[in-house]
C-alpha positions in Angstrom: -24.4 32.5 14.3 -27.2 30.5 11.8 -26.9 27.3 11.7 -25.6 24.6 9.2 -27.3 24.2 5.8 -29.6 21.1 5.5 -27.2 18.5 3.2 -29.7 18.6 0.4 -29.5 22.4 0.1 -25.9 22.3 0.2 -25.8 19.6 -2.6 -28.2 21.0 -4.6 -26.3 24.2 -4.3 -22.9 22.6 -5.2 -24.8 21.1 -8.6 -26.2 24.5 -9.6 -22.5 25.4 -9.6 -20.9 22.7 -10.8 -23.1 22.1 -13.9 -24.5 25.5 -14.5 -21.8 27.9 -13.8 -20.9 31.0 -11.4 -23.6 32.5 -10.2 -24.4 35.2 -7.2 -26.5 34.4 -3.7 -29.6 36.2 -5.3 -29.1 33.9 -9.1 -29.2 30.9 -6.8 -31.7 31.9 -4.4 -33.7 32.6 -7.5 -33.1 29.2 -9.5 -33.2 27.0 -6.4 -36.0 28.2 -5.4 -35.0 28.9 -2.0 -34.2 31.6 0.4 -31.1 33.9 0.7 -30.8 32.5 4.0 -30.7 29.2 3.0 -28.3 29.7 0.0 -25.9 31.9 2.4 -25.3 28.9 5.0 -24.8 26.5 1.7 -22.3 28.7 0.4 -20.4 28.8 3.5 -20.6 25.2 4.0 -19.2 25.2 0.5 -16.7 27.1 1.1 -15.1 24.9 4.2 -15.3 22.1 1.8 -13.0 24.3 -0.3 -15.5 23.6 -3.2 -16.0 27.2 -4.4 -14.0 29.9 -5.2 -14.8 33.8 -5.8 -15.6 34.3 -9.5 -15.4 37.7 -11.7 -18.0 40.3 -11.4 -20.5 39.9 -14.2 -20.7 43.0 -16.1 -23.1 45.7 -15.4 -24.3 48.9 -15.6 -25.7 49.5 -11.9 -24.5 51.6 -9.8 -22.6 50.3 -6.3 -20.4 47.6 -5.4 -21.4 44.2 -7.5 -22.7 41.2 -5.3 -20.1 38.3 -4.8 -20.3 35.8 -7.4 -19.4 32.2 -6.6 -17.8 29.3 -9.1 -17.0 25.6 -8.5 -13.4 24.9 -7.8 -13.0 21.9 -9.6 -9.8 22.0 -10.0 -9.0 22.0 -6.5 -9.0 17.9 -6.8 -8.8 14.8 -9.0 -10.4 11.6 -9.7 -8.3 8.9 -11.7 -9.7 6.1 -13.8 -7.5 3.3 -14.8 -7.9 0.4 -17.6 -5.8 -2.6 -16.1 -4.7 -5.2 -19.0 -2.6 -7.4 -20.5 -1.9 -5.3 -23.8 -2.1 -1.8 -22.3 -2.8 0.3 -19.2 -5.1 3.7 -19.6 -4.8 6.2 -17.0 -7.7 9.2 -17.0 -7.5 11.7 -14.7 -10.3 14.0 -14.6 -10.9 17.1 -12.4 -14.0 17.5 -9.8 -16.4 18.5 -12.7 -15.7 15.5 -14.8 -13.7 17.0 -17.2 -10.8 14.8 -18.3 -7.6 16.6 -18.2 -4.9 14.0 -18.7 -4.5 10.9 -20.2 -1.7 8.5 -20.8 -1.2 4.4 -22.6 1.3 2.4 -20.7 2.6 -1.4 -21.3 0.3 -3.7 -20.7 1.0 -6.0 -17.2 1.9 -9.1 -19.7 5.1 -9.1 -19.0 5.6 -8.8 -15.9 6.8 -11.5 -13.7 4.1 -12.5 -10.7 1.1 -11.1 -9.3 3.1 -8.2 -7.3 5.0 -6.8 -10.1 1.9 -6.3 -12.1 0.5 -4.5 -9.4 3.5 -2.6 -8.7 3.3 -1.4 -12.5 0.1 -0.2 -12.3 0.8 1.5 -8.9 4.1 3.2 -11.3 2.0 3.8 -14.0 -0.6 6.2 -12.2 2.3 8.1 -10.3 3.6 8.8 -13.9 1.0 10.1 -15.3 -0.2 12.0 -12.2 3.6 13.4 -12.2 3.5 14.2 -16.0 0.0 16.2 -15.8 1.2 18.2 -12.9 -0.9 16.5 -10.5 0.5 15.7 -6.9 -1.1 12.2 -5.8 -2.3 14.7 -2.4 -5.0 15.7 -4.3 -5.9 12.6 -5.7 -9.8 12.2 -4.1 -10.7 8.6 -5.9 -9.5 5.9 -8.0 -11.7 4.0 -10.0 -9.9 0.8 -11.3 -11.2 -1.6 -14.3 -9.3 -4.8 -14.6 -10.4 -8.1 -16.7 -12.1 -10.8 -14.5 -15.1 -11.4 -11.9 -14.8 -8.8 -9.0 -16.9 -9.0 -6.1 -18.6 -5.3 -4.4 -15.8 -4.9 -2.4 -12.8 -4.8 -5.4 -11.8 -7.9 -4.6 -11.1 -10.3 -7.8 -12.6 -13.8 -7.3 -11.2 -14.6 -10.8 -9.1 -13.8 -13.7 -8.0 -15.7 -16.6 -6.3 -12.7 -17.8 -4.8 -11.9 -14.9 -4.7 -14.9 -12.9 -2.1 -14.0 -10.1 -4.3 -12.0 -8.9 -7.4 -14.3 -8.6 -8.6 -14.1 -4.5 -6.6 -10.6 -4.3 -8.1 -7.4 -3.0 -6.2 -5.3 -5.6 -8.5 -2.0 -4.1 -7.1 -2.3 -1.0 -3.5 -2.5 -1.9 -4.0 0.4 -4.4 -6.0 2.5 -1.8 -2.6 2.1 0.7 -0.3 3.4 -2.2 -2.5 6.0 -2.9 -4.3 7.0 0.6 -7.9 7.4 -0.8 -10.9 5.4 -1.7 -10.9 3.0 -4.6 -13.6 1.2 -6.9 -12.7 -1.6 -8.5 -14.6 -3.8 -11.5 -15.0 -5.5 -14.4 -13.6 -3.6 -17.4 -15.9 -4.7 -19.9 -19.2 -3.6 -17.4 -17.3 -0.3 -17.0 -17.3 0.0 -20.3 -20.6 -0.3 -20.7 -20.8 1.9 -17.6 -19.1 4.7 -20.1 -21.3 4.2 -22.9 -24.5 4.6 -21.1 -23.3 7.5 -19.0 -21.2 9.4 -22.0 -21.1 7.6 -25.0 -23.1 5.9 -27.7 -26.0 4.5 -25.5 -27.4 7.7 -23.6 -30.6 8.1 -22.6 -31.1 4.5 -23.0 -31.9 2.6 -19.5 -31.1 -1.1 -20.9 -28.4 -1.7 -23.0 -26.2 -4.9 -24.3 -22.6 -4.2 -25.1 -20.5 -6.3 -26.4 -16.5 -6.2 -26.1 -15.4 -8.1 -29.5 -11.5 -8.2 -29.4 -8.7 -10.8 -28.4 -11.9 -12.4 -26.7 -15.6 -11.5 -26.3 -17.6 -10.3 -23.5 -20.6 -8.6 -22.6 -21.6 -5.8 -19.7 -25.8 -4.8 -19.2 -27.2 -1.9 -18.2 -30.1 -2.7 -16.6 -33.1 0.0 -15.8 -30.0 2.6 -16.4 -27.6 0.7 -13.7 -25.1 -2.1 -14.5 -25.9 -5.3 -13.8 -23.5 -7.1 -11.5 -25.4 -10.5 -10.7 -25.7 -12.1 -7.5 -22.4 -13.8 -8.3 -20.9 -10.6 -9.6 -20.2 -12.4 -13.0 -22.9 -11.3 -15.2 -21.9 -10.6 -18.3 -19.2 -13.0 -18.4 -20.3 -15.5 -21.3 -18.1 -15.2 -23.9 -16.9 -19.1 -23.4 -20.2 -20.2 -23.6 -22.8 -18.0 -25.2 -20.3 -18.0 -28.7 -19.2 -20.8 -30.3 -15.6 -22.0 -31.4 -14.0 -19.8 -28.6 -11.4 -21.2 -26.0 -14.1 -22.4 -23.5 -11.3 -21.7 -20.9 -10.8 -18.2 -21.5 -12.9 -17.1 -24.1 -10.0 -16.1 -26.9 -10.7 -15.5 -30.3 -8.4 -17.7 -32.7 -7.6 -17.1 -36.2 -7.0 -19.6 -38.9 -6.4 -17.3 -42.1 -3.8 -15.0 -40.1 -2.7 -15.0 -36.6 -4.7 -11.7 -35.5 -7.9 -10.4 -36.1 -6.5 -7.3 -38.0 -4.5 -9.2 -40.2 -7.5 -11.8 -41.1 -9.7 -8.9 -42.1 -7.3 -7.0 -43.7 -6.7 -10.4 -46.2 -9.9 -10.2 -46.4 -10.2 -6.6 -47.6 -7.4 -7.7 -50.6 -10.0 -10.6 -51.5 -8.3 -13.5 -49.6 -11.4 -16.2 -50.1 -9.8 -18.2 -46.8 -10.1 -14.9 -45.2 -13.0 -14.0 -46.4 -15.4 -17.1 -45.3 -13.8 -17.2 -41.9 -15.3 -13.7 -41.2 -18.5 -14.9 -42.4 -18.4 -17.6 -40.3 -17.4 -15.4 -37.2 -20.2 -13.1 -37.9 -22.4 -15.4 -38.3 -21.6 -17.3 -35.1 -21.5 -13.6 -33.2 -25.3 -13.0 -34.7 -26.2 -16.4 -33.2 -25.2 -16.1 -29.5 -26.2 -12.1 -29.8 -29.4 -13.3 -30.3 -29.9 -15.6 -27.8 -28.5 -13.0 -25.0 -30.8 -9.9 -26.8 -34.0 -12.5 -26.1 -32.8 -13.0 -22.9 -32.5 -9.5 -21.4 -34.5 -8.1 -24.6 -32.2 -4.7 -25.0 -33.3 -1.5 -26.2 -29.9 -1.0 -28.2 -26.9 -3.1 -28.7 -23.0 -1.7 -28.5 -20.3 -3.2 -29.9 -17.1 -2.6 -28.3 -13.6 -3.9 -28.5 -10.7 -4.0 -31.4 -13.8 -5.3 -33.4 -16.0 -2.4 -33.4 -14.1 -0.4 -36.1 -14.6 -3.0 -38.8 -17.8 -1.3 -40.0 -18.6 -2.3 -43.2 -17.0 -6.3 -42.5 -18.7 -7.0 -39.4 -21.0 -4.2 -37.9 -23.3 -4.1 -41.7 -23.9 -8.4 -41.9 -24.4 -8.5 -38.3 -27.3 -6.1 -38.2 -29.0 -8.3 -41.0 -28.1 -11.7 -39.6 -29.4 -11.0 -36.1 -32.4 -9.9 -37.3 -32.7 -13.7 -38.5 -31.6 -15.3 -36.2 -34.2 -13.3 -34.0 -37.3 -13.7 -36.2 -39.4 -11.7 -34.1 -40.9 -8.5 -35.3 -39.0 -5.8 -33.8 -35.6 -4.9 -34.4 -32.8 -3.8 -31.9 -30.1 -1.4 -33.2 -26.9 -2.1 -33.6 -24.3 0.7 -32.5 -20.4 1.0 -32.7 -19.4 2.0 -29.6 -18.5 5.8 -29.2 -15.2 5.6 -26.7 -13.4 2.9 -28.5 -10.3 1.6 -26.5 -10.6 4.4 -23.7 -14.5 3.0 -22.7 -13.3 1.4 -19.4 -10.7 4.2 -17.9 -13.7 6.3 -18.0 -16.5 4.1 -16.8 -13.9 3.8 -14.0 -14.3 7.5 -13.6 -17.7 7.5 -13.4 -17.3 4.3 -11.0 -14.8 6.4 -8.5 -16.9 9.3 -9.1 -20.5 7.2 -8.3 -19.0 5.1 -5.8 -17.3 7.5 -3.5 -18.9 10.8 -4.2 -18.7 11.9 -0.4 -15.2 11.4 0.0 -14.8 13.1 -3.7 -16.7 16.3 -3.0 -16.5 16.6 1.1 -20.3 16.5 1.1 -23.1 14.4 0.5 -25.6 13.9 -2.3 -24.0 15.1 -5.5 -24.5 13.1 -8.4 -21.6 12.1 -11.0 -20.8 15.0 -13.2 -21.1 14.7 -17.0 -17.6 13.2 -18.0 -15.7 14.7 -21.4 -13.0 13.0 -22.5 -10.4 14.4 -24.4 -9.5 14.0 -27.8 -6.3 12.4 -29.5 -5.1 15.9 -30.2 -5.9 17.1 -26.2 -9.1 18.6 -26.6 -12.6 18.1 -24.9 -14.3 15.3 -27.4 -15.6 11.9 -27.1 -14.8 10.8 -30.5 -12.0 8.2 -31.1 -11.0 7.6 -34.5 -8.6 5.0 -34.6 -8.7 2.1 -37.1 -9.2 -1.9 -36.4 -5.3 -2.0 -36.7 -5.2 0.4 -33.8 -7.3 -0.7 -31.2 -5.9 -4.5 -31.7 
């Protein structure tokens, strides 16, 4: 009887599969680089992990009985992001290769009494929509969960002023016993940068600012391609203090001309003058403290983020001219509206679930997070989301 496959064989076989398709011992020998020998105990230690499955013959002309070709069962789990917030709660549920499958928009937690309701709600809200897509929560292998406030390594939040009943709670640990499987929790705006870097906008790009402009503002790094947690686990949250004339409390936005943002700019839009200068105002107070935090960590690309983003020509056009300004330095950093809109943070908490807990995802060690694709409004495999400022407020 040979003996076990060295881990690294087995993951790298698993990849090969996963990313590049069915393929035969021979094809994989053959790309791997590696002997038949060596790709036959992988397999088989691929198969106990119930990771594989037998796929059609290829078509051919030769002669004999065609060699066994193998294919990544990625369907034979799931991995669930979720977007915890006041307004709204996003569930994504994704299958072993990253593809997102189901998704599904619940209440917000607003209005709901105390501390355990809200997390009672979300608990509800993930059944549903694991129940809906035809998922049972038994092969649920992850959870990655993306809530507003500081959270320390270990998913517990050490503040909220969104959510404050659940300030000093370890709201992983309570979802992990509902759900019997590992859970990473985090900030939703750094997960949201998170999804960006990993399938949005920013790509390719190993230091990246994004910026959530909404109800309040916030800001997640990506740091030498990894997201920047701090030793205090509250980097990024500056929105009270990097930008002036917000609640220095809790960082909200407030209106004068209207009482939300979408109906300020849409005033402003008809030719409302009131309207008008208080966007100007805003964006030029956004350029200012976007320019202090862009010559502090000195970015390679900017995203915007949040309700805001969609407001191209209002706030994404004069903000690109008045940071340049307010930087005065000869170099420019561009300015990007980010690509995933409101569903950025359910799927940097797939990637987070996926990254974080990729052993107990895949039953082996050493693969690396799979290239997640969202769906589009209409159910099909795109990142795009086209909704309007009205929309995503």
């Amino acid at each position: 009887m040979s003996s076990p496959a060295p881990t690294p064989i087995v993951a790298r076989a698993a990849l090969q599969l996963r990313d590049g398709g069915a393929a035969t011992v021979n094809e994989l020998a053959t790309t791997l680089g590696l002997s038949r020998t060596s790709v036959e105990n992988a397999v088989g230690a691929l198969g106990d992990a119930e990771l594989i499955i037998e796929a059609p013959a290829a078509n051919g002309r030769g002669a004999g009985r065609p060699a066994r070709r193998y294919a990544f069962d990625a369907e034979v789990g799931a991995v669930v992001g979720v977007d915890i917030g006041a307004a709204s709660i996003r569930v994504a549920i994704a299958d072993l290769g990253g593809r997102v499958v189901a998704q599904q928009t619940f209440p917000g937690v607003s209005d709901e009494r105390d501390g355990a309701s809200k997390l009672a709600a979300v608990i509800t809200d993930v059944r549903t929509a694991l129940d809906d897509a035809g998922f049972p929560v038994s092969r649920v292998r992850a959870i990655g969960v993306a809530l507003p406030g500081i959270v320390d390594d270990a998913g517990r939040v050490t503040a909220s002023v969104v959510i404050p009943d659940w300030s000093g709670i370890d709201i992983g640990s309570h979802i992990r016993q509902a759900f019997g499987c590992p859970v990473a929790v985090d900030n939703g705006v750094r997960l949201a940068a998170v999804a960006e870097h990993h399938l949005g906008v920013a790509q390719l790009v190993d230091d990246v600012l994004y910026l959530s402009v909404g109800n309040r503002i916030a800001a997640g790094l990506i740091l030498g391609g990894s997201p920047r947690r701090g030793i205090h686990n509250a980097a990024g949250d500056i929105g009270r203090l990097a930008f002036r004339g917000l609640n220095t409390e809790t960082g909200q936005i407030t209106w004068r001309a209207a009482d939300t943002a979408a109906e300020v700019f849409e005033l402003a839009r008809a030719g409302d003058v009131a309207a008008t200068a208080e966007i100007d105002a805003f964006v030029t107070e956004l350029a200012h403290g976007i320019a202090t935090l862009v010559l502090t960590v000195d970015p390679a690309m900017i995203v915007i983020g949040g309700g805001l983003s969609a407001a191209h020509g209002q706030l994404l056009d004069p903000l690109r001219e008045r940071l340049q300004r307010n930087i005065g330095l000869p170099f420019q950093v561009p300015i990007a509206e980010a690509r995933l809109g409101a569903e950025a943070a359910a799927h940097g908490a797939l990637v987070h679930a996926f990254r974080r807990h990729s052993t107990a995802v895949y039953g082996i060690e050493g693969l690396p997070v799979p290239s997640v694709t969202p769906l589009s409004h209409d159910g099909s495999a795109d990142a795009a989301d086209p909704m309007t400022l009205e929309e995503r407020l």
